[in-house]
N, C-alpha and C positions, 0 to 999 in steps of 0.2 A: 712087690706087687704094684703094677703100673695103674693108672685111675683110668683106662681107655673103655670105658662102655659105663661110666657114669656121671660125666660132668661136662662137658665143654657144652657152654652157653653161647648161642650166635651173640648174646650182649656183647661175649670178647670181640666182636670181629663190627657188628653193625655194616654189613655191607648191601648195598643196594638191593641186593638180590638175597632175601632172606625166606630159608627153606624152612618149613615147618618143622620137618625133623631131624634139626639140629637145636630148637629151640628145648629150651630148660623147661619148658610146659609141657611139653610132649616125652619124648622118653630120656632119659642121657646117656650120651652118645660115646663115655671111654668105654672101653673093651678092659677088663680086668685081665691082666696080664700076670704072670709069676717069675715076678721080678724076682722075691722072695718064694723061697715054694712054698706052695701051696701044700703040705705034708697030711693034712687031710683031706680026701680025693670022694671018702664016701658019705652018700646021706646022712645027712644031721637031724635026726629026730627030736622034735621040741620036749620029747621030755627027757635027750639028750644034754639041751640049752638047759633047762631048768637045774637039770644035776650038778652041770657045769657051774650055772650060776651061784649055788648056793654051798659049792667049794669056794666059789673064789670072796662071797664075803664070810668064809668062817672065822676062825680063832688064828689059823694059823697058812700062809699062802706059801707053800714050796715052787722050787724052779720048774717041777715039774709039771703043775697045776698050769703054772702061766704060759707053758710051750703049747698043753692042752690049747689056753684057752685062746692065745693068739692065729694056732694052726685053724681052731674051729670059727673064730671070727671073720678071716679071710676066707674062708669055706662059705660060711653066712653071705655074705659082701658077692663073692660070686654067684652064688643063685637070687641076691638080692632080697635077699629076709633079711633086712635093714633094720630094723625094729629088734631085731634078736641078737643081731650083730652089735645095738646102740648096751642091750645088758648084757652083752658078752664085754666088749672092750671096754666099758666105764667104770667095773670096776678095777680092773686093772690101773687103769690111769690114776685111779685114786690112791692106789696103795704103791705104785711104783712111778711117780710121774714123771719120771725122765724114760719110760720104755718108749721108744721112738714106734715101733711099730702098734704099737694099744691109742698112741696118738693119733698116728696116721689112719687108722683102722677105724677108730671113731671119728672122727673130722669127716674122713669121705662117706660111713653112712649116714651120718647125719646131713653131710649136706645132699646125698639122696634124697632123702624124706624133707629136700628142699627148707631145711633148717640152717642157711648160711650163715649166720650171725651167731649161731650157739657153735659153729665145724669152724669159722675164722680163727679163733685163738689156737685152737688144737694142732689145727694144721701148721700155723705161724710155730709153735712151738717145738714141733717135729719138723720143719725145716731148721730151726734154730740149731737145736740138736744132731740133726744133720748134717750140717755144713760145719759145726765147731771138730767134728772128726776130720771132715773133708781137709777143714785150716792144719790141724793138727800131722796129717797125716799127707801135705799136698803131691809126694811123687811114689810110694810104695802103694796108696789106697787102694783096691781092687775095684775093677769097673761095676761090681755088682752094687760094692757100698756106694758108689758116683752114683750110680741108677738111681737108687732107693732117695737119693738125697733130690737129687731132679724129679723124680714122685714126688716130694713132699713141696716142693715150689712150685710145680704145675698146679699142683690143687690150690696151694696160696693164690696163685695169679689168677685162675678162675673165679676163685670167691671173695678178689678184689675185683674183676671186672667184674661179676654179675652186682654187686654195690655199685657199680658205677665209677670206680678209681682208677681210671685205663693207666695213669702215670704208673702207680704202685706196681698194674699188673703187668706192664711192661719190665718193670726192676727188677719180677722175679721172676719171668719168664727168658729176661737175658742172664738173669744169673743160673736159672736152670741149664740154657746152653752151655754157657762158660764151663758149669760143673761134669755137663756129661754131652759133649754134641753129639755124639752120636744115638741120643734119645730122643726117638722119635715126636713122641708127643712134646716136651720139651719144644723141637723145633715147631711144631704146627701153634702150640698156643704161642711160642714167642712173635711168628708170621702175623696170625690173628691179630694180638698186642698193636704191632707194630701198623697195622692196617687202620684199629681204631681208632689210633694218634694220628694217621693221614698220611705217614711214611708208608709209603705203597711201591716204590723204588724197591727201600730194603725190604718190605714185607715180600716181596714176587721174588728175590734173592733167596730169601729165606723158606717160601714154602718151594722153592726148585730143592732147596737142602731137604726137605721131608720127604718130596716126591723120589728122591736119591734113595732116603732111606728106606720108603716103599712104594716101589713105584707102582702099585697097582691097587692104593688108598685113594677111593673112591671122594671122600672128603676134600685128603691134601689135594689133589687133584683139579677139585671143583674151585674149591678158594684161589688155587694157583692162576685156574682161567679167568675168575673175578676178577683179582687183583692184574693181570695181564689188560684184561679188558679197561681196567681204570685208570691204567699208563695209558693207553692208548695202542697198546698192541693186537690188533683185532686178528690180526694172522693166528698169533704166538697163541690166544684165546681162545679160536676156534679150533686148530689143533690140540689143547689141552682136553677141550671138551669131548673129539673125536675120538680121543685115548681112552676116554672113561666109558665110550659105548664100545671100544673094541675091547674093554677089560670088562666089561660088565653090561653088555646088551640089555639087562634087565634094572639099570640103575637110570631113579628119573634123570639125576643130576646132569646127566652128559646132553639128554635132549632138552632141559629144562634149557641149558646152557646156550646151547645154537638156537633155541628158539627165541628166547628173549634178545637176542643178540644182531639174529637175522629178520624180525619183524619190522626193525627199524629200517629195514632197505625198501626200496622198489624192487618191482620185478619177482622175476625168475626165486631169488634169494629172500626175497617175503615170504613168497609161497613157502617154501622149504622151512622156512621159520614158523609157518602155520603150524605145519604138519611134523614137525618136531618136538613143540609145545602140545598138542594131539596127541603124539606118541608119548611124550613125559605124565599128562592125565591118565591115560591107559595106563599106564603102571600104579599112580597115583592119584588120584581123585580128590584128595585134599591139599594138591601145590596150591598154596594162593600166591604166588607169584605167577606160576604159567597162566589160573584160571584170570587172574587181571590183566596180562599182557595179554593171552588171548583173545580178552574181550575187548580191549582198545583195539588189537591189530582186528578183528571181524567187524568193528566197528568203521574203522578208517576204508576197509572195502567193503561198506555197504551189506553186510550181511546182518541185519539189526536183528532179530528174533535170538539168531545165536549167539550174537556177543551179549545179549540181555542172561541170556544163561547163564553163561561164564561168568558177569559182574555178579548177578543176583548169589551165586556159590560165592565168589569172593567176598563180597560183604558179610557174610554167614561165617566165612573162616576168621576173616581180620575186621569183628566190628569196631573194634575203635578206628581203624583209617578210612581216613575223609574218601582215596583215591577211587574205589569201586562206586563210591553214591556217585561222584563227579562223573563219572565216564554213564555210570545208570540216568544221570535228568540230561547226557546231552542222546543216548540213544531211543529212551523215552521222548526227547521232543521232536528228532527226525522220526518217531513211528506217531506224532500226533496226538500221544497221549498227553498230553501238558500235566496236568494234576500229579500224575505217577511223576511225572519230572520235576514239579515244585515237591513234591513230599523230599525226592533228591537232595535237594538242593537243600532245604531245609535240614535233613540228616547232616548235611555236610559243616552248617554253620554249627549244628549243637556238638559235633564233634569237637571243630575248633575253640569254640566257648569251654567243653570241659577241658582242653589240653591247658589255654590259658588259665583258667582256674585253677588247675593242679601245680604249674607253674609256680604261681601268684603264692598258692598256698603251699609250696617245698621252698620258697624263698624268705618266707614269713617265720617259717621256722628253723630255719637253717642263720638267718638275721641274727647279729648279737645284740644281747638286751641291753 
């Protein structure tokens, strides 16, 4: 079972252009895949879990109880009753703590229910598990056990980036490729990784390997054009983005993409970048990226009432960044309003005071005594 529709955090990636929903606040973004089958397919009735549950801590735990209760955990996990899924696999891991799959099963709901620091060991522990078959077994293995093992490193790398250890989650992001390239996710968090640390070369290498693997993932797609745009390929960029509206006419990413891209020009190619960013709100009304370029770019031609829209949503979406008040006291002061403009401006120093602050105080404690 692949982690795709529940983890990957833009923290992995940090790139200029950060979508709402990719972030870890919003929904999570792996797709659960049956990597493993999924061997239970129908509704799981909570007082299904309860009966389950209270097999698995009795007197005595059979092989049969445990296929129960791992098929029904991964059943959990896909409809995302994560909570049900945390007392279905926990205790299996208590009583069998080397079952790789009761490891990986709880790690990844837990770190749903955005508990990374309790899913770190677990997961670390079923990749461990993992890859000592992988060692054991390096040319007979089957690709499916390779999968499973590049599942359990993907999640490790995710819930080392979202800590903040890009090194770490690079290690096991490249050791996920190494185990299985031809795993998708695998490649896409290794690209991300590799973008974090600033290698943007091999990261645009690396997400053309995902786009390979599916070429018509709206994601790998998107990050592919990012990172093109960060080389300095604005060609290579805008044709990546063009791909995602002729695969997905209804996906922001692809107008989000030319619009932020194309706003920065004169001419003919601004315009178009207006109305692309336009077309990406249409779809989505909470991009705070489009709603902020948009209001700089209606800003820069003179259209202040409407670029005051666009900042006022963006500061709404992203309060803690300083950029929407900055662009809001400089088109409050070309409409005359000053005050509206100082209040701006003011937002923008207490922003920066609390960033320092939290700085101040994550180095204080981070300090050795």
């Amino acid at each position: 079972m692949r982690v795709r529709e529940f983890v990957i955090s833009a923290t992995l990636l940090k790139p200029t252009r950060l979508l709402p929903l990719l972030l870890l606040a919003a929904a999570p973004s792996f797709v659960i895949c049956a990597t493993s089958a999924l061997s239970q397919s129908e509704p799981v009735t909570s007082a299904q879990v309860a009966t389950l549950v209270r097999r698995l801590n009795g007197e005595h735990l059979d092989d049969e109880t445990v296929q129960a209760a791992l098929a029904t955990g991964e059943t959990l996990l896909k409809t995302r009753r994560y909570d049900e899924a945390v007392a279905i696999f926990n205790p299996v891991v208590a009583r069998r703590p080397k079952d790789d799959r009761a490891l990986y099963g709880v790690a990844l709901a837990l770190f749903s229910l955005r508990r990374p620091t309790e899913a770190e060991p677990l997961a670390k522990a079923a990749a461990y598990l993992l890859m000592l078959e992988v060692s054991a077994r390096k040319v007979d293995l089957p690709p499916v056990q390779r999968s499973r093992a590049a599942d359990a490193l993907v999640l490790q790398a995710v819930i080392q980036a979202v800590r903040g250890d890009d090194s770490a989650a690079l290690k096991s992001s490249e050791l996920a490729v190494k185990t299985s390239p031809e795993h998708f996710d695998a490649q896409f968090t290794y690209g991300r990784a590799l973008f974090s640390v600033g290698d943007t070369a091999q990261a645009a290498k690396v997400f053309r390997r995902a786009v390979t693997l599916k070429p018509s993932d709206t994601q790998a797609l998107f990050f592919l054009g990012t990172t093109l745009e960060k080389i300095g390929d604005v060609e290579g960029a805008l044709k990546t983005y063009r791909q995602i509206i002729a695969n997905s006419p209804q996906a922001a990413e692809g107008h989000l993409g030319i619009g932020t891209l194309l706003v920065r020009r004169r001419g003919p190619d601004g315009a178009e970048g207006v109305r692309e960013l336009e077309r990406a709100l249409a779809i989505d009304g909470n991009l705070y990226e489009a709603r902020v370029a948009l209001g700089r770019a209606l800003l820069a031609r003179g259209r202040l009432a409407e670029s005051v829209e666009h900042l006022v949503r963006a500061a709404e979406l992203a309060p803690g960044n300083p950029e929407p008040h900055y662009q809001l006291s400089l088109a409050y002061r070309r409409l005359g309003l000053t005050e509206k403009a100082e209040q701006e401006t003011a937002a923008v120093r207490r922003i920066h005071e609390a960033r320092r602050d939290t700085k101040i105080q994550s180095k204080s404690q981070t300090a050795p005594k």
